[in-house]
N, C-alpha and C positions, 0 to 999 in steps of 0.2 A: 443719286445712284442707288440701286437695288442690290442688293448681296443675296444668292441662293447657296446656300448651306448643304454640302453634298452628306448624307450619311450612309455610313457602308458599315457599319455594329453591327457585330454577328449576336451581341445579347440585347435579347427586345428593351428587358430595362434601359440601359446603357443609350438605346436607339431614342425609346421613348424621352431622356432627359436632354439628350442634344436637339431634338424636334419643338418641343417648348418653348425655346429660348429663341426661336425661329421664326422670320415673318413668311420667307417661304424657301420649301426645302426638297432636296430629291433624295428621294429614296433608290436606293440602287437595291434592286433587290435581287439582283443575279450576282452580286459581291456580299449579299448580306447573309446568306443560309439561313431565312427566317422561313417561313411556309406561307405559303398567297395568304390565309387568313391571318395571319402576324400582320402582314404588310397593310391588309386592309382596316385592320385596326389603328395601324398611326400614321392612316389618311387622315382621319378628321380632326387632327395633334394642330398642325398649322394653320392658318389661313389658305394657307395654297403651297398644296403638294402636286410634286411633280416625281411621276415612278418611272424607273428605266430598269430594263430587264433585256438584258444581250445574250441569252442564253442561245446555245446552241440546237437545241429541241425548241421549235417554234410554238410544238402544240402547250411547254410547258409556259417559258415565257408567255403565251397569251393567257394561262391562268392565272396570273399574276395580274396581269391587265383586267384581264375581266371581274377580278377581284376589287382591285385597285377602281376603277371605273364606278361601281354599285357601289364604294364606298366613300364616294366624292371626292376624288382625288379632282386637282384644278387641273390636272394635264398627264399627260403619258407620254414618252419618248420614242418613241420607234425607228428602228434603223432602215433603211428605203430598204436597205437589203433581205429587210421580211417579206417584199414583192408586192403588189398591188393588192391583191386579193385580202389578206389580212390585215393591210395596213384600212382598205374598204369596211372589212368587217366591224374593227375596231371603232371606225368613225361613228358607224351606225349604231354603235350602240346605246 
């Protein structure tokens, strides 16, 4: 069995030392109040990150993604209820 390590640290330290210890981990970064580049810095922390961002401004949540994405995150979350269109863009990138 796999165990994924949810963190939701609002202090990047705090984020950074629970990520470490981690084989693979999601970052919730619409519970964390870190800024998309925070978040895309402790992508590259685990083996395999996975970012989820349920913000209610889509255009914000996809900077987080699109962040998260160019920084080799393994995976991104998306809720269908961002709509085809975005959940497409994302794919593509």
């Amino acid at each position: 069995m796999r165990l994924c390590r949810s963190i939701s640290h609002s202090h990047f330290d705090l984020a950074t030392e629970a990520i470490r210890d981690g084989e693979m981990v999601e970052l919730r970064a619409d519970l964390m109040g870190l800024s998309p580049e925070q978040i895309g810095r402790l992508c590259g922390i685990a083996p395999k990150t996975i970012v989820t961002c349920h913000l209610a401004d889509p255009a914000k949540a996809e900077a987080y993604y699109n962040v998260a994405i160019s920084q080799g995150a393994w995976a991104i979350d998306v809720a269908l209820e961002r709509g085809a269109e975005q959940i497409k863009r994302l794919a593509t990138r």
